[in-house]
Residue, then its C-alpha position, 0 to 999 in steps of 0.5 A: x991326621x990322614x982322616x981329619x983331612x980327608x973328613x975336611x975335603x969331604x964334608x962340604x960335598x955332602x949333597x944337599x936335598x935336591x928337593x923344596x917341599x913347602x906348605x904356601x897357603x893353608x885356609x887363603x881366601x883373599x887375594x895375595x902373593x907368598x913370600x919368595x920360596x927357599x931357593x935351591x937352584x930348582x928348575x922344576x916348581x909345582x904347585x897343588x892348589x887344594x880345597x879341603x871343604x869342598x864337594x864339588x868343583x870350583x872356579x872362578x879362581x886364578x892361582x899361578x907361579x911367578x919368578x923375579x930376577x931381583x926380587x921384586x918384580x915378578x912375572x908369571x911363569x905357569x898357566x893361571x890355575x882358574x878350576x879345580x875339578x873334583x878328582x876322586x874324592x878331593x877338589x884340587x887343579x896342579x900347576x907346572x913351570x920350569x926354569x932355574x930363576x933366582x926368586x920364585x912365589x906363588x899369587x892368587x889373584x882373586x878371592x877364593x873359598x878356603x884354599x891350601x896350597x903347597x909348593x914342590x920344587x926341584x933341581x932336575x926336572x922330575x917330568x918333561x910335561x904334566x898334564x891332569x885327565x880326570x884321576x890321573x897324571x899323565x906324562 
């Protein structure tokens, strides 16, 4: 009887991964926004924007991270991502925000060649900044 309550108090502490690791966009090459990312509580979203058929730099975009507070009107919340330079092989450009918001999505506002984005969010800020110099991150 002990171990079944002490099984009952425990098991609803178990943690939850305190990470989101989402696919948003594989092959997008029209204007449009995502549906709103498994919330989670995180205070940390990132975004890699990859162009996997590319060999050369692109520009002329525009992807961001947009958050609501209802779900249905969004605003940005990172810088617009409008180049990705190529970086040891693969064309690709990183975009961070911070902040706990109820609602995130990530937009593209312009169209682009065929582009995969994937989204990482996390419950305690990983970095304070991240800034992208030629082949590296640095923080």
């Amino acid at each position: 009887m002990r171990t079944l309550l002490l099984l009952a108090i425990l098991l609803p502490t178990q943690a939850q991964s305190p990470a989101v690791f989402r696919k948003v966009f594989s092959g997008v090459t029209t204007a449009q926004a995502s549906a709103a990312l498994p919330g989670i509580g995180q205070s940390m979203h990132l975004i890699t924007v990859v162009f996997p058929s590319e060999a050369a730099p692109v520009n002329g975009i525009q992807v961001r991270i947009e958050a609501s507070f209802d779900g249905s009107s969004y605003f940005p919340v990172s810088r617009d991502i409008t180049s990705a330079p190529l970086l040891g092989g693969l064309v690709y450009q990183v975009a961070v925000a911070y902040a706990p918001w109820p609602y995130v999505r990530v937009r593209s506002l312009t169209s682009t060649p065929a582009m995969t984005v994937y989204y990482a969010g996390h419950i305690v800020p990983v970095v304070p900044a991240i800034q992208q110099t030629l082949d590296r991150f640095l923080l």
